[in-house]
Structures are given as C-alpha cells and as structure tokens.
N, C-alpha and C positions, 0 to 999 in steps of 0.2 A: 644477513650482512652484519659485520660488528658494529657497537655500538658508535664508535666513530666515526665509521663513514655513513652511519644514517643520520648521526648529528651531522655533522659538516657540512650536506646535504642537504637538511633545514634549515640551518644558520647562514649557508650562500642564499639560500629562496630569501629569507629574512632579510636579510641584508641589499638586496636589489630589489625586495620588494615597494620601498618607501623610494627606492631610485638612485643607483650611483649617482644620476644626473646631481640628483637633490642634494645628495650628498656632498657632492663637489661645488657646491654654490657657496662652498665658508674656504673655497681655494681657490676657485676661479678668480677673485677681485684681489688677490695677493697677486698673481700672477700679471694683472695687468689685462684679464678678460673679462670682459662684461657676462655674467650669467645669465640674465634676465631671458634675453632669447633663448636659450636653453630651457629656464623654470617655463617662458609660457608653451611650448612644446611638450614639456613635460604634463604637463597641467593646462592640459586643452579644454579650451571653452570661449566664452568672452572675453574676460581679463582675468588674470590668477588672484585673486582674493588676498592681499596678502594679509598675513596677519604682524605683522610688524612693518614699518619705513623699510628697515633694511634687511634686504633680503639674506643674510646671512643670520640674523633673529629668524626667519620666517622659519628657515629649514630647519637651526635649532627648536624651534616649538613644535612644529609638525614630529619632531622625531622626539618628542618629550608625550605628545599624545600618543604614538605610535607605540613606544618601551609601555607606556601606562597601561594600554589596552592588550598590549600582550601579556603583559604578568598578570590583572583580573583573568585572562581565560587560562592561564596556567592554572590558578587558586580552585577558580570552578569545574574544571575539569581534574584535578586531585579528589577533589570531592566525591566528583562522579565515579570513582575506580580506577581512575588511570594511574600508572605510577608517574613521581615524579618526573623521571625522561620519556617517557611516551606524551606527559601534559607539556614539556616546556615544546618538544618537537613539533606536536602537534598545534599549540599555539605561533610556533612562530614560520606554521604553513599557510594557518588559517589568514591570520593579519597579512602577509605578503600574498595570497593568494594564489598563492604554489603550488600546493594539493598534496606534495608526497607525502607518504604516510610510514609508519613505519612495520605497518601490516599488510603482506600482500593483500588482504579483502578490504584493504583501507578501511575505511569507518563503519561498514560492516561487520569488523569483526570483533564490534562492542553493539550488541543485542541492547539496548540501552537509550529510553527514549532520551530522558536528562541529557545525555550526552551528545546524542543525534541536536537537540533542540539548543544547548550550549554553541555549540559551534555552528548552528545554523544563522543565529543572532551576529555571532561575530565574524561569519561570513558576511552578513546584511551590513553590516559596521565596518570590514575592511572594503564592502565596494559604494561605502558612499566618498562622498567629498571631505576629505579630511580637515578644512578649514570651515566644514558647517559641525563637524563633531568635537572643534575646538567654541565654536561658539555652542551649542548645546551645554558641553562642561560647563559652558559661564553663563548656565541658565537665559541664555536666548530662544526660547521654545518657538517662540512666535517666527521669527527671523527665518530659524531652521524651517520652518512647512511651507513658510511662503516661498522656500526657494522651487522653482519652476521642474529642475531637473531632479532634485528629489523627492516631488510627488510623482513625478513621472516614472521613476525607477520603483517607488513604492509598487504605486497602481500593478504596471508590470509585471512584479514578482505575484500581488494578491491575482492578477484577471488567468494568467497562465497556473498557478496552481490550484487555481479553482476548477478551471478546465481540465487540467491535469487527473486532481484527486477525483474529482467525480466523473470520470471515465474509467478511473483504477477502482473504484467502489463498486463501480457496474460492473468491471469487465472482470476484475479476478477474484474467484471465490474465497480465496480465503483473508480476505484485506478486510479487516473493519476500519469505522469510520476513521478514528484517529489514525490506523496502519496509513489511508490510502490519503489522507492528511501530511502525513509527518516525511511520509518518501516524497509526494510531489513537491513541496517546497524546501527539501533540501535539497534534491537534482535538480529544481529551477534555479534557486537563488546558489549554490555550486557553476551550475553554468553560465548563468549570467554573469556573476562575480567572475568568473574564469578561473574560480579554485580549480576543480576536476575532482572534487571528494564525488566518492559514490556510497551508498548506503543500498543498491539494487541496480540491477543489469538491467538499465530500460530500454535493451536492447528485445527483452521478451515480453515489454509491454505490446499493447495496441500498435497499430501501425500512427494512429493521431499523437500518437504519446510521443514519441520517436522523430514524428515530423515537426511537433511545437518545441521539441526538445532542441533540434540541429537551429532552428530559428531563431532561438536563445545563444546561439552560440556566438551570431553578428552583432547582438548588444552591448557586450561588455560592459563594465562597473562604469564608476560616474565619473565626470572629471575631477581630476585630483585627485583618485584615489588609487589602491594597488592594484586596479583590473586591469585586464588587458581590453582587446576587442575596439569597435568602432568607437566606443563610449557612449552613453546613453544622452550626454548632452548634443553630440551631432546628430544624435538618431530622434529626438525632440525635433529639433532645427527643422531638420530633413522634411519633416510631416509637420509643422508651422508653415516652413514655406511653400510646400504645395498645397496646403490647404488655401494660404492665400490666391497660388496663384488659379485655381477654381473660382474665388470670389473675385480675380481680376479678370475672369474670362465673362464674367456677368456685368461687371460693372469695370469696364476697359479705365475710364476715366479715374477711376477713386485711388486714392494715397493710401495703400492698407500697410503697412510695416511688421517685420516679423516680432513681435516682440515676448522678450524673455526677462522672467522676475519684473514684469514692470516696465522695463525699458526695451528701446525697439534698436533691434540690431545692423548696424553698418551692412551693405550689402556686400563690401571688401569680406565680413566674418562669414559673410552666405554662402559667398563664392568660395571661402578656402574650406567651408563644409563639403560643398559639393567635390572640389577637386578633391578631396581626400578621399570620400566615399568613393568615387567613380575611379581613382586608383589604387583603391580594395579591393572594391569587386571584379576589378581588369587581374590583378595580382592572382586573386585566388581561382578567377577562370583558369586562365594561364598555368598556373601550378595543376591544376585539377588536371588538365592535359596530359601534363609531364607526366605527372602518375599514374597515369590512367595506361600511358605507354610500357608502362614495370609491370603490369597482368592486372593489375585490382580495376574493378567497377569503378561505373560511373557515383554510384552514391558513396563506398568506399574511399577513393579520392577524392570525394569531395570533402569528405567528414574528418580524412585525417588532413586535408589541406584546411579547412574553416578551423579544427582546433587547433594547430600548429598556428599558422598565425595572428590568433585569437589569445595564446599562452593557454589555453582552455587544460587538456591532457586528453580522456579520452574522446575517441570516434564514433564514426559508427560500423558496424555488421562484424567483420574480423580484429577490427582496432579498435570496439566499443570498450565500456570499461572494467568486463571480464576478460578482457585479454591485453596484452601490452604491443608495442612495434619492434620485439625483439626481432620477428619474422621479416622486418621489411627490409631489403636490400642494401648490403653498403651506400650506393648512390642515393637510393629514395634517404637514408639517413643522415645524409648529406646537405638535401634537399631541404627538407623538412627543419631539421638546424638550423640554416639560414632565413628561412620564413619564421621560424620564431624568436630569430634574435630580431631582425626589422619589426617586426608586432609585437616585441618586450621594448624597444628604443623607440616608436610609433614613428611612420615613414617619413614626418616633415621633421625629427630631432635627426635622422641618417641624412638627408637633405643638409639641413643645417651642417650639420659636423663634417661633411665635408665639401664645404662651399669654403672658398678661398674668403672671400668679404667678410663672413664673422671673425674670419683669425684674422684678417688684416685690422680689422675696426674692433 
C-alpha cells in the first residue's frame, strides 16, 4: 500500500489509542458536560488517579507522557535499522496498542533481537497504567511497585513466558535459549497488551503454547492504559475476591474485605467487576454462536470473537497471525466490527453514552 495510507492507518491507531474519550475531556466542560463519568469508564479501576485537580490538566499530561514515549521509541528504533517512517509508524502502533505494521510479516520481518526486545519494553510501557509511568518519570520508584495491579501484570507477563519459553526450548529443535526467550515474551506481552505484533506463528507451536496464548487474550493491559481486554485490574479483583470468599466459607463469621494497594474495596466496585466480566463472557459466548453459524469451528470462532473484542488482531487456526480475515464473510465483518468498537469504547462507556441522565445532568 502507499506510504499514506499505511501512515494514516498508524496515526488513527495513535490517536484513539490514549482515547478520543480522553481527548474530549478539554471539551466536554466547555460544553457544559461533566467528563469525569466518562474519564472513569475510560480508566477503569477504583478511582482514576488523577494527576492534576482538574481534569482537563490531567488529559493534557497523560498526552505529554504519551507524545514523550512515542518519540524515545521512534529514536530507538532508527537505531535499530528502521527507516525513519517505518520507526515513527511503528512507534505510534506500539504506544496505542494497535499492532499494524507496515510489513505483511509484521515484526517478523526484522530478523533483529534489539528491535524484537525495543518494542517489546514499550509494549510493557503502553499496557501499564499511564499515571503510574507519570509518576515513575518523577522518580517515585517506590509508589510504582507497590501498586497492586502492576505487580500483578508484571508477575503475569514473567510466570506465562516462562512457561511459554521453556516448552519452546523443549519442544522445537532449533530455538536456543534466548530464541525460545525472546518469542515467548513478546507474543505474551503482544497479547496481553492487545497490540497483535507477532514475531512467529504460534499457531505451530505446542498445543500448551496456543492454549496459554488464547488465555492471554481475556487480560488485557492495565487500567488506564491503551489495552483493550477485561483489564488486568478487574481480573486481580476477580481472584481477590474469590479468594476471599473460600476464607468466608471457613470462617462464615470474619469481616475479610477485598483489598487493593492497601485499601479495601467498596463492594458497589466488586459488584460492577463482576457485572462486567459476566457481561463479557455472556457477549463473546453469544458472538462465538453466531460465528460458528458462517461454517468456522468451535475454537476458530472463539479466537476470532476473544480477539475482536479484546482489540487484540490476531486468532487462532485459519485467523491466527499468519493469515488475516480478508476470508471472512461480508456479515461475519460486520459482526466482528461491532464487537470491537464496544471493547475499543469498553461496555459500561457505550452504556453511559447512551443513557439519557448523563446528557441531562
């Protein structure tokens, strides 16, 4: 394709990846609409962190650390061989979490660990929480670890490619150690982030590789950041509070509270965990259905409905990520469209936007 419609193409990822929403928060209050509902739909969790009083500073900074972090992975990636428009495209896929490339073998088709392990970092950097990577810049080290959901996404990325690579070390003859290293934790932290970069078709690994791979794909980045997916702070929650409720099944009587960073969370916040997840996994049954009705498999519609709603890109088996869904039927494309605009705007911001009571109030 020419070179401006593959830029264009980055530059829209780039642009809705830090969030029209976010973006609209320095209009909304001109307007006469309260944004905040919005930014905390956006920026799902406990409370959106903000980093200034007013939310119109906040978006401004977030989008001052965002321009920042894209132009270092511009510079590093020139470095690495890229030409200047392949590093700016490819930086401002990497930060919004978009994945398109402008090589069909995508990141692949730079044979090139520096480069693989450049954009691997700043994948790990577009799916954390963007107001822990403003405080990190201002030397809060401390601050940053103790947050709850960012060891959590850490651990995550390190227990699944450790699993990962040491199964690709066993299983394929010709991977040494760093090879079966360097591919598993950039198709973990790719998928978890819900870039969609691929650097190998683990569609021809192991069947284990395949199966922790799709399981990656319901985590998504962290709140506040440019993943898509459940988010890794619900999916914390989730397993906080059924852990507790094991230790309420032993001991009926005891006050155990979920808590996060320190503080234990409202059960109003538990409960709109759960309604969210359990209207995920109702959505992407349901879609897996529909698809499943156009001729594709059971695991096939499942993998292109999980990454469709996830913003992920690819699937698995015919839609994994050596093949595209040019093949898939006008309506599955249709289909599929729609599921991944609602899991790019996350279900309770489509909720909100078209509830009459935010626009009245």
């Amino acid at each position: 394709m020419p070179h401006g419609i593959l830029f264009w193409r980055s530059l829209i990822q780039w642009l809705g990846g830090m969030g029209i929403i976010v973006l609209s928060l320095a209009i909304l209050p001109v307007l006469g609409v309260g944004g905040m509902q919005l930014f905390e739909a956006e920026v799902p969790g406990l409370t959106p962190d903000k980093l200034h009083p007013r939310i119109k500073e906040t978006a401004k900074r977030l989008w001052i650390i965002y321009v920042g972090f894209t132009l270092a992975q511009t510079v590093l990636l020139c470095f690495g061989g890229l030409t200047v428009f392949d590093s700016i495209c490819h930086s401002f896929t990497t930060m919004a979490t978009g994945g398109y490339s402008t090589k069909q073998a995508s990141i692949a088709h730079w044979d090139s660990a520096y480069v693989h392990y450049v954009i691997t970092i700043f994948m790990i950097i577009a799916g954390m929480n963007f107001t822990l990577s403003y405080s990190m810049l201002k030397g809060k080290f401390s601050k940053v670890w103790l947050n709850d959901e960012l060891r959590f996404y850490i651990y995550t990325i390190l227990i699944f490619t450790f699993c990962i690579g040491a199964t690709l070390y066993v299983t394929q003859n010709n991977y040494t150690a760093e090879k079966s290293f360097r591919d598993a934790i950039f198709q973990v932290v790719s998928i978890i982030t819900t870039t969609g970069y691929a650097t190998a078709d683990y569609m021809l690994w192991v069947p284990f590789a395949g199966v922790a791979i799709f399981l990656l794909m319901f985590f998504g980045g962290s709140a506040g950041s440019t993943g898509g997916g459940i988010k890794m702070a619900r999916i914390y929650l989730l397993i906080k509070n059924s852990q507790n409720e094991l230790k309420r099944l032993i001991h009926p009587n005891a006050v155990i509270p979920v808590r996060f960073n320190g503080k234990a969370v409202p059960q109003s916040i538990i409960n709109n965990v759960l309604a969210f997840v359990v209207i995920y996994l109702t959505i992407v049954a349901l879609s897996t259905i529909v698809l499943s009705m156009m001729g594709y498999s059971l695991s096939t519609s499942l993998g292109a409905v999980a990454t469709s709603i996830g913003n992920i890109g690819p699937g698995l088996n015919e839609l994994g990520p050596a093949f595209s869904f040019s093949e898939v039927p006008a309506l599955g494309k249709w289909f599929l469209s729609f599921l991944m605009l609602i899991g790019r705007l996350e279900l309770f911001t489509v909720i909100i936007l078209f509830s009459r009571h935010f626009w009245r109030h």
